[in-house]
C-alpha positions, -999 to 999 in steps of 0.1 A, spaced: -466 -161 850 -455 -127 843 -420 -130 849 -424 -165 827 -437 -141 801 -413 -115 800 -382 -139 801 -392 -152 773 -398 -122 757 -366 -107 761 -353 -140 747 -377 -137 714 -374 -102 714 -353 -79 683 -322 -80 686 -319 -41 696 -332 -49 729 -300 -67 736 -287 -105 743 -290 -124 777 -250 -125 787 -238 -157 792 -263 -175 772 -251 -193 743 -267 -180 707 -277 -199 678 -262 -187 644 -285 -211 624 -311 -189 604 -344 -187 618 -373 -205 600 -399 -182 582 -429 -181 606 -462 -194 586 -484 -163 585 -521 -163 594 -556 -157 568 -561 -124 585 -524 -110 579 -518 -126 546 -552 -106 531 -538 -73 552 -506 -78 531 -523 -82 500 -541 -55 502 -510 -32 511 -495 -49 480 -523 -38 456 -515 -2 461 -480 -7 444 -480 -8 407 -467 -44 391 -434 -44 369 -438 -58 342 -415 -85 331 -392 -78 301 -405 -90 264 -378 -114 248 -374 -122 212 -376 -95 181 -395 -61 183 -424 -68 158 -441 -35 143 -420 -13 165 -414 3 135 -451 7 121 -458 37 134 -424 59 117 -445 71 89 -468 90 115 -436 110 118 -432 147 102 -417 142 68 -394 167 66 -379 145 99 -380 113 75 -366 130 43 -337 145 71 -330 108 85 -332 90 53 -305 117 38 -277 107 60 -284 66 49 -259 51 23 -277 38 -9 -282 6 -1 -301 14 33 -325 30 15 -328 7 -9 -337 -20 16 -358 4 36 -382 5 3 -383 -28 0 -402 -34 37 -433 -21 34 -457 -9 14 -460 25 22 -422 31 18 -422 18 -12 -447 45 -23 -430 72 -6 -394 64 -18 -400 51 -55 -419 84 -64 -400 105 -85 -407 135 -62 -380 117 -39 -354 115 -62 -335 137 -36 -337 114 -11 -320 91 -35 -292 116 -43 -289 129 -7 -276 91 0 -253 91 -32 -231 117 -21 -226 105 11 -201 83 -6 -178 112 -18 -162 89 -45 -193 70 -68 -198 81 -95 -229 100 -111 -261 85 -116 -261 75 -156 -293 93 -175 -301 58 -188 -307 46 -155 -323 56 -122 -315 64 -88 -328 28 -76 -313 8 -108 -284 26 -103 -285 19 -64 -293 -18 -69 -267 -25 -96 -239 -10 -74 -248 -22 -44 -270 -49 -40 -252 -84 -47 -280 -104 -59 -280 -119 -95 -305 -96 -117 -317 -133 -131 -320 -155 -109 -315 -136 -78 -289 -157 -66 -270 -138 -32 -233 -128 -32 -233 -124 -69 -199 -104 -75 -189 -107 -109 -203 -70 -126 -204 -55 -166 -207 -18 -158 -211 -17 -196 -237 -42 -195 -257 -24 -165 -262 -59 -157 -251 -78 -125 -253 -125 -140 -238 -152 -120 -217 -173 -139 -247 -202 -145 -271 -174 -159 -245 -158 -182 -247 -190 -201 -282 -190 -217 -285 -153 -210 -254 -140 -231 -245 -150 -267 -222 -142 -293 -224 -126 -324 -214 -154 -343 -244 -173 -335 -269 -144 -338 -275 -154 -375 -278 -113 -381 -275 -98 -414 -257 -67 -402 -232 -63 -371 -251 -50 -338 -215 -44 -321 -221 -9 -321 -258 -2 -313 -262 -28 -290 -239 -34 -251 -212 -59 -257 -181 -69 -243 -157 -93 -254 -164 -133 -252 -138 -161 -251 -132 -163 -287 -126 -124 -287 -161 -118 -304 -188 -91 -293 -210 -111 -271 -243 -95 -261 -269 -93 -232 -298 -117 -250 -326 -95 -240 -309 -61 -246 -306 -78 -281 -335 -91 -292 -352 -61 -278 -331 -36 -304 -336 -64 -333 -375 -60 -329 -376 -25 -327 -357 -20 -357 -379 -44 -373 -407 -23 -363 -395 5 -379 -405 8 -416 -394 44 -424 -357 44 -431 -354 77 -416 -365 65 -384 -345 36 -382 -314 53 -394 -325 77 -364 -332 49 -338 -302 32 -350 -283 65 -343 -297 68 -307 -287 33 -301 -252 39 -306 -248 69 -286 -265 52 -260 -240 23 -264 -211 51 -262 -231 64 -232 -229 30 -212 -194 26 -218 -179 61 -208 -200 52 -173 -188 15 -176 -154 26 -175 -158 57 -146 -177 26 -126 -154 -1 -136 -124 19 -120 -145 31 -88 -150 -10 -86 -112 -15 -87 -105 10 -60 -133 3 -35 -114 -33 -38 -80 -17 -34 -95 1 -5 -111 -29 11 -79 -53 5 -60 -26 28 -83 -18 50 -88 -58 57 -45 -60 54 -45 -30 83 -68 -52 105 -47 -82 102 -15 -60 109 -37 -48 141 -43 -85 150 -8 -97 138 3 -67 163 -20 -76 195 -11 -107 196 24 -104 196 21 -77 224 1 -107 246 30 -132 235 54 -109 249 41 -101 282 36 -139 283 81 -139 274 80 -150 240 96 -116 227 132 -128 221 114 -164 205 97 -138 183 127 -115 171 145 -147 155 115 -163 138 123 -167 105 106 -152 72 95 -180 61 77 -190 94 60 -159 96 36 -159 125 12 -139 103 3 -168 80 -12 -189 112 -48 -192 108 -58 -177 139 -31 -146 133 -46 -135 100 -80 -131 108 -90 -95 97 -108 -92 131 -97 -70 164 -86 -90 192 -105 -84 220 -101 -104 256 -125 -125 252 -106 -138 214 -77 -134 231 -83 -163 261 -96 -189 236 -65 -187 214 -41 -184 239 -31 -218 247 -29 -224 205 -5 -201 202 13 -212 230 16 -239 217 26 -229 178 52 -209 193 68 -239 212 64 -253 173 82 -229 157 107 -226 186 117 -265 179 117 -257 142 144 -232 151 169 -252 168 165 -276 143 172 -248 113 202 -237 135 216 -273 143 214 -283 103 235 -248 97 258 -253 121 267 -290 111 268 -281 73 294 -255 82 313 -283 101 312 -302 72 327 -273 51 352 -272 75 356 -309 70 359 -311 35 385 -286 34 405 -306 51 400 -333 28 410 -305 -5 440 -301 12 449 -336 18 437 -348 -18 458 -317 -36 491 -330 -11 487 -363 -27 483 -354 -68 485 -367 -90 461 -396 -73 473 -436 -80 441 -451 -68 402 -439 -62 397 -408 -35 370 -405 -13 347 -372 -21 327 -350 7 300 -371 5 316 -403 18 344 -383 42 316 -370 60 305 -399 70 336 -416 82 329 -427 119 356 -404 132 350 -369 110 317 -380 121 316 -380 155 337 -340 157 309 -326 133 278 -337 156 299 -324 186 274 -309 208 262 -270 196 281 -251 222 317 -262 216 336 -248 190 348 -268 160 377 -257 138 402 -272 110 424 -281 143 397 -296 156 404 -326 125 442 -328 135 435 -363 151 412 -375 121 444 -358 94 470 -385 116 454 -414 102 436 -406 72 460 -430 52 444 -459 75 409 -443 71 408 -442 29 422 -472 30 394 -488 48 372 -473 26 384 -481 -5 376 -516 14 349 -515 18 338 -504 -15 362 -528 -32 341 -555 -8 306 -542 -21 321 -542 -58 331 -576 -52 294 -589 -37 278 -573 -67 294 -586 -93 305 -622 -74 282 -644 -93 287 -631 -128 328 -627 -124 324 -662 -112 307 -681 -142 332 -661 -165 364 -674 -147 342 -715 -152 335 -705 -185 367 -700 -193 379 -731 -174 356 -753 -195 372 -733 -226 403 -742 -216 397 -783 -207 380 -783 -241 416 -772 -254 430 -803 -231 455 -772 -213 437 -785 -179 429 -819 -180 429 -821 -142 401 -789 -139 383 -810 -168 383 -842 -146 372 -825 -117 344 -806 -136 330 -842 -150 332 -859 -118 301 -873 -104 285 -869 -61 289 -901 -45 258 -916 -26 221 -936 -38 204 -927 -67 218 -915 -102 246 -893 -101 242 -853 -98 269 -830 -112 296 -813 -89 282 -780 -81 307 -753 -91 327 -741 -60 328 -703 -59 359 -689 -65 381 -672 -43 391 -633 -42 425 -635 -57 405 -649 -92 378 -632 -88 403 -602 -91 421 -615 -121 387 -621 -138 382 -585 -130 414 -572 -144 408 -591 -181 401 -568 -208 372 -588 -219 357 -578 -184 343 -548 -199 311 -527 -175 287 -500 -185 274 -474 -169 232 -471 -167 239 -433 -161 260 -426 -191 249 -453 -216 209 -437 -209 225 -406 -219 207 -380 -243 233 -374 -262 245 -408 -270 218 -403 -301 244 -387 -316 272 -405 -309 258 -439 -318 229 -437 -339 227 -475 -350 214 -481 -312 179 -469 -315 167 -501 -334 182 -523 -305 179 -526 -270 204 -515 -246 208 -544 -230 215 -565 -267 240 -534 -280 273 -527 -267 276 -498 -248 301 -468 -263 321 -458 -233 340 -492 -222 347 -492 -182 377 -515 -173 385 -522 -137 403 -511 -112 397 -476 -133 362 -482 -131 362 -475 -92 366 -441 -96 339 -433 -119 322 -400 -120 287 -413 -118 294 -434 -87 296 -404 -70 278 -378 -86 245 -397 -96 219 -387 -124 184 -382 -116 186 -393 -81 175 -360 -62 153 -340 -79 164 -305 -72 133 -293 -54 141 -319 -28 160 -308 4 197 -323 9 227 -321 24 243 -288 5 279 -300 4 264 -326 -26 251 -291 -48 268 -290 -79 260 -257 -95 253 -261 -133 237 -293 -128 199 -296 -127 201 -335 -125 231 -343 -106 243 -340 -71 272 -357 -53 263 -387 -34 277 -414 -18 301 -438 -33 282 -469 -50 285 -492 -75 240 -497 -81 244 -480 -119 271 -504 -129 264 -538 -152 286 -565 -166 282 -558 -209 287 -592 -223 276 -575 -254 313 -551 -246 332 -582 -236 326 -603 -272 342 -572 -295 373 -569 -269 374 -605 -271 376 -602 -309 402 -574 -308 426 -594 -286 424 -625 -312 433 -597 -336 466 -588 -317 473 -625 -317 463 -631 -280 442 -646 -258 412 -637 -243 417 -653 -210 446 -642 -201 451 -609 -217 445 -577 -191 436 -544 -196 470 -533 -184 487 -554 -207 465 -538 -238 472 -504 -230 508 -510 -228 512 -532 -261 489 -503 -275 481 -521 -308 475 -503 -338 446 -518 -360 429 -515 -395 394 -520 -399 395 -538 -433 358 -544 -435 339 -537 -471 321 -507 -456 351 -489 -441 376 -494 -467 382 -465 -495 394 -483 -526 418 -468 -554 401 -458 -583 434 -464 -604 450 -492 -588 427 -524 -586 441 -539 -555 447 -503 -534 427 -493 -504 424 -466 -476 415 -478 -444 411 -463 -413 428 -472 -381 429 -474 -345 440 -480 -308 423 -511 -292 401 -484 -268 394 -464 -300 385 -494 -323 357 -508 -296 344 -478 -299 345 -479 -338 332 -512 -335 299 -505 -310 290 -475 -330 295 -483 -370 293 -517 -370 266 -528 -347 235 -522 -367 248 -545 -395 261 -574 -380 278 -591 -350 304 -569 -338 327 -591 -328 328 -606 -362 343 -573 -378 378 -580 -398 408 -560 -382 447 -565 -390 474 -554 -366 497 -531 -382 532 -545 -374 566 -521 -369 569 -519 -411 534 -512 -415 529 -478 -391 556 -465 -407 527 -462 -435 505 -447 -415 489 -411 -423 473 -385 -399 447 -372 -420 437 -343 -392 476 -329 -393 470 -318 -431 428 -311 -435 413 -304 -463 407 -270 -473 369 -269 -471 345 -239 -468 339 -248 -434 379 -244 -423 380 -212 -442 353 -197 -423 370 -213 -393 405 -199 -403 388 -164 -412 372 -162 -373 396 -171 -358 420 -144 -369 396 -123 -364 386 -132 -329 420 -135 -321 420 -171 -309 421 -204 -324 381 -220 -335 397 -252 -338 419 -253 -307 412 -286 -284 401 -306 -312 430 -325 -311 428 -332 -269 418 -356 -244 388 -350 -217 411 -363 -191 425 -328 -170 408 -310 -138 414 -281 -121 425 -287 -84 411 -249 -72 377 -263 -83 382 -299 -66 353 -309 -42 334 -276 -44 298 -268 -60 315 -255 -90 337 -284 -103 332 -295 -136 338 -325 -157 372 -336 -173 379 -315 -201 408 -306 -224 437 -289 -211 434 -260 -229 399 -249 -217 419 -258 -178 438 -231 -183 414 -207 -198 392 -216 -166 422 -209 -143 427 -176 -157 393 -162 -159 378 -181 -127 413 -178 -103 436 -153 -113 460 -183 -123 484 -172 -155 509 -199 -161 491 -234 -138 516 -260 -133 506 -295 -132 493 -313 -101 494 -278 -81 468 -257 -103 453 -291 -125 458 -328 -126 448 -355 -148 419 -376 -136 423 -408 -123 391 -428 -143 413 -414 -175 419 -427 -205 380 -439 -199 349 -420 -184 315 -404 -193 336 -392 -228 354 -411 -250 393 -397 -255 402 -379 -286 408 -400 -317 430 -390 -345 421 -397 -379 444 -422 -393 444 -438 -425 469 -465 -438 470 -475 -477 468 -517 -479 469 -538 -509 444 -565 -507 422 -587 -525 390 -565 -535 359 -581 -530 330 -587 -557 306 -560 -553 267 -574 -539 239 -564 -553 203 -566 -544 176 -582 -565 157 -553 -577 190 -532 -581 192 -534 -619 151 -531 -628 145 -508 -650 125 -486 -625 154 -474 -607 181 -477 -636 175 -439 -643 183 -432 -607 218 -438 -607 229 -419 -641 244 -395 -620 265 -414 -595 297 -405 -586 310 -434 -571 312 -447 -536 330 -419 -510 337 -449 -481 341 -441 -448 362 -407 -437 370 -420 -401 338 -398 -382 313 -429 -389 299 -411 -421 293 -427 -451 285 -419 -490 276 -452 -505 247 -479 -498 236 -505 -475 225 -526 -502 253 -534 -517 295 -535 -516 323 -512 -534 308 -493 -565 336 -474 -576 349 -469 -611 373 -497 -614 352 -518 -600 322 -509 -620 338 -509 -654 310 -526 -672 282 -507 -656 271 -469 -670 279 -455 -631 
């Protein structure tokens, strides 16, 4: 039994008395042993003589504070001197006792102690005291309504209102219903109307005191202390009103210097993490300082730092992309530069131009100059780059012009193509087509009643003589919507555009090159972002775009008064083209009543003015549209005997005021006032072609002024330095006109009088009539719409 024992106490033993060798050991943790009554009590007991810790109290420190005022008060006045204002402001406000300790006057120096801790306030003001003072400074609660994080302050008022009390508690002194001005004795400051507008109470409270006051003396006297109090609270309105302004200063850099701190940090982490380079090239406008979580005016600290990481991670990948992006659009637009340089130089080797050019817009976007300017970023693109695309650009613009010729042709199919049966039916009314006119009236076989032939469409070849008529006349929304058109036809603004004739005639094929199609009106607003080869400097509402015919519209309105003008050159309508016009070049009279000057001497004598078919539409669209028909106005054609008559009233003017002036300025000045008058808007300057800068088609004389000043170019030649546009003799401007005047003998019409003309109401009216001035060729006109010719010889019988 007693070697039993001991075995299996030196199994059960510590572990200092050793382990049995060879005998395998558990590593499992031993189970706690369940103690008896007797040793539990014995450890109880030997417990009892250790003293418990007691377990720490959570949750705020109530009346910790209670017992401070059992302190020495020379220790309290000492701590409460090195407090700011405010904390002893607040400190009076928590109990009762320090309210009684601190509000006593005898502490006034407790008060001042905390004042001049802040080095830069300003005194307290005798009409106040050390915890007014305190409280209007300091604390931001509205003295009315105590509404928190009140900051609007009147240090001349001495009064810190929110914006909803300032309405019922401030008034103006237009509404005080006062005998006498207060602006003086009683705080104001300037309301919205720029009146004195006054605290209500500070104002009521002087109005009843001075009522109180029956002795004049006194009231002079309290009247007199008012106003130096009043000059008191603004000398310490404006020393506060400044300290205000830079404490904000202050605060506004200090919280810019913490941003800058947090701006900086974080860049630091971004770099270790190998966004340095990434950061070097952001650009200003992506400033990383305006992301939300940069421009907190708060220190970054690790903890700040791990929550925003992956956020700015991320923003940087952002602005990364944005980048490549910026750099990719740069480096294409100065391919396309490249591009359309090699287009100027092509264009200016091919002056002066026969047919329609393409402009940047549409070059750039020809498949092959295409493809070399979105060559990958890394390989280099030059002007040799294009020598390929320069090889067959003959086959490329002819492919566009195409294509645009194609899209013309779709736009403009269905109208061109009921002209050309219109005029078929014209001309099987005449009987010159009786087979057309058979076919037209032939009937669909099959059941039922018979249906009319539908009208075949044409095919391209009429289409395109339809197109080249002179009666095929098209307008321009761009330049017919124009501002200025007021001016130069004024009849229009009782019509409709759509019901007048538009005053700048387009003819085809001239018409495909014009200047709108390509450099659009109010298309891009110039806020918007676009491709910068389309910026045309000087223009707010235009930019170059691609070529398109969307602003263009068939004018029938255009087509009846050429239609009228070819009858008048003894032609016809339906065959006579725009080519064949401006070669026969007509010369015709407008003989209409209101147009015609007649002789005052000679009964049958009259001056009328006369034209070129181009310059007589225009005459026609802009004189005589607000009258009557257009196309109904009278012209004769001027034969070989007749032009010989013909007078250029601009070659010898008149010598009015105006020209004298002129004359005198120009000698003066040393050039010419009156130079270009006499010119076409029809020349462009080739250094200027395809770039930002080029202008309209002007005179040639303001060319050569512009290639003096802008290129250093003394004596341009023609096609090398400028050339003439190809739209020309039409575009946005109508070409110069000459005044021309012929003298006719001809029949002289009755005059026409209204009903009411003769009553004696307006008799006296027209005692001092000169006679009728008819038209002097610029549309202006000294007679009357009411009636016809009221010279002298034709008005013998009448007192005028």
């Amino acid at each position: 039994m007693d070697s039993n024992s001991d075995d299996q106490s030196g199994v059960g033993g510590s572990v200092s008395s050793g382990l049995v060798v060879g005998r395998r050991v558990s590593t499992r943790q031993a189970k706690r042993q369940r103690v008896s009554a007797v040793e539990s009590e014995q450890c109880d007991e030997d417990v009892a003589d250790v003293p418990k810790r007691r377990r720490a109290r959570r949750g705020p420190l109530v009346g910790k504070l209670a017992s401070l005022m059992e302190m020495p008060m020379d220790i309290l006045f000492e701590i409460f001197g090195h407090l700011n204002p405010l904390d002893v402001l607040r400190l009076a406000r928590t109990t009762k006792e320090f309210r009684r300790l601190l509000m006593h006057r005898s502490s006034r120096f407790i008060w001042i102690a905390a004042r001049n801790n802040l080095p830069d306030l300003p005194d307290c003001p005798p009409y106040m005291s050390e915890p007014q003072f305190a409280n209007l400074v300091f604390d931001t609660h509205c003295h009315e309504c105590l509404a928190p994080n009140t900051r609007s302050v009147d240090w001349r008022l001495a009064r810190r209102i929110c914006m909803k009390c300032a309405k019922d508690c401030m008034i103006e002194e237009g509404y005080c219903y006062m005998t006498e001005s207060s602006h003086l004795a009683v705080p104001s400051r300037y309301g919205k109307r720029g009146r004195p507008c006054y605290y209500k109470r500070d104002l009521e409270e002087y109005q009843r005191k001075k009522a109180s006051l029956m002795d004049l003396k006194k009231r002079e006297e309290f009247v007199l202390e008012s106003k130096a109090r009043v000059v008191e609270m603004n000398k310490h309105g404006a020393l506060l009103d400044a300290w205000a302004h830079r404490q904000a200063m202050a605060r506004s850099t200090e919280l810019e210097q913490l941003r800058s701190a947090r701006k900086q940090a974080i860049i630091e982490e971004l770099t270790k993490l190998g966004w340095g380079p990434e950061i070097e090239q952001i650009d200003p406008s992506d400033d990383l300082g305006s992301h939300r979580l940069v421009k907190q005016p708060t220190r970054l600290t690790p903890r700040i730092w791990s929550n925003i990481r992956p956020e700015m991670i991320k923003h940087m990948e952002d602005l990364r992309a944005v980048r490549l992006q910026r750099e990719r659009r740069a480096l294409v637009f100065s391919r396309k530069q490249i591009a359309v340089s090699v287009l100027r130089t092509y264009k200016r080797e091919h002056l002066p131009f026969t047919d329609v050019m393409p402009e940047p817009m549409d070059f750039c976007t020809f498949p092959e100059v295409s493809a070399i300017i979105e060559l990958p970023t890394e390989t280099e693109v030059t002007e040799a780059s294009f020598a390929g695309v320069v090889s067959q650009l003959d086959e490329l613009i002819t492919q566009w012009r195409t294509r645009n010729h194609n899209s013309f042709m779709d736009k403009f199919k269905d109208e061109l193509a009921s002209k050309l049966q219109g005029a078929a039916d014209a001309a099987a009314d005449k009987g010159t087509d009786p087979e057309a006119n058979a076919s037209t009236s032939a009937d669909v076989k099959g059941k039922g009643k018979a249906r009319a032939v539908a009208t075949p469409l044409p095919d391209e070849s009429e289409l395109v003589k339809v197109l080249s008529l002179a009666t095929t006349v098209f307008r321009c929304e761009y330049c017919s919507s124009n501002f200025w058109s007021i001016y130069e036809a004024p009849f229009h603004t009782y019509m409709s555009s759509k019901q007048s004739a538009s005053t700048v005639p387009l003819f085809y094929p001239k018409i495909m090159g014009h200047r709108c199609l390509t450099k659009g009106r109010g298309q891009d607003s110039p806020m918007t972002p676009s491709d910068p080869i389309g910026e045309l400097t000087g223009y707010e509402t235009r930019r170059r775009t691609r070529w398109t015919c969307a602003p263009l519209e068939v004018d029938e309105a255009a087509g009846k008064i050429v239609s009228n003008l070819i009858i008048a050159c003894n032609l016809d309508p339906l065959t006579a083209t725009t080519a064949e016009m401006d070669t026969l070049d007509p010369k015709l009279a407008c003989v209409n009543t209101k147009c015609v000057q007649w002789d005052s001497v000679i009964k049958d004598s009259c001056k009328a003015p006369v034209f070129g078919w181009r310059a007589a539409f225009v005459h026609a669209a802009q004189i005589h549209q607000s009258h009557y028909d257009a196309n109904k106005v009278k012209w004769k054609l001027l034969d070989e005997n007749l032009l010989k008559d013909v007078e250029n009233v601009d070659a010898n003017p008149p010598f009015s005021d105006s020209a004298l002036i002129a004359n005198f300025m120009s000698a003066v000045l040393g050039t010419s006032l009156l130079s270009g008058t006499n010119e076409d808007n029809i020349w462009l300057c080739a250094h200027c072609m395809d770039l930002p800068s080029e202008r309209d088609a002007t005179v040639l004389s303001k060319v050569k002024s512009h290639l003096s000043s802008a290129h250093g170019v003394d004596e341009p030649q023609e096609n090398q330095d400028y050339y003439q546009d190809y739209e020309s003799p039409q575009g946005r401007r109508n070409p110069y006109t000459p005044n021309l005047k012929i003298t006719l003998t001809m029949e002289r019409p009755p005059p026409v009088f209204s009903d009411d003309f003769m009553s004696d109401d307006s008799y006296d009216s027209y005692d001092d009539y000169d006679g009728f001035d008819g038209y002097d060729g610029y549309g202006d006109y000294g007679g009357y719409e009411s009636f016809g010719c009221l010279c002298s010889a034709c008005g013998d019988d009448y007192p005028f």
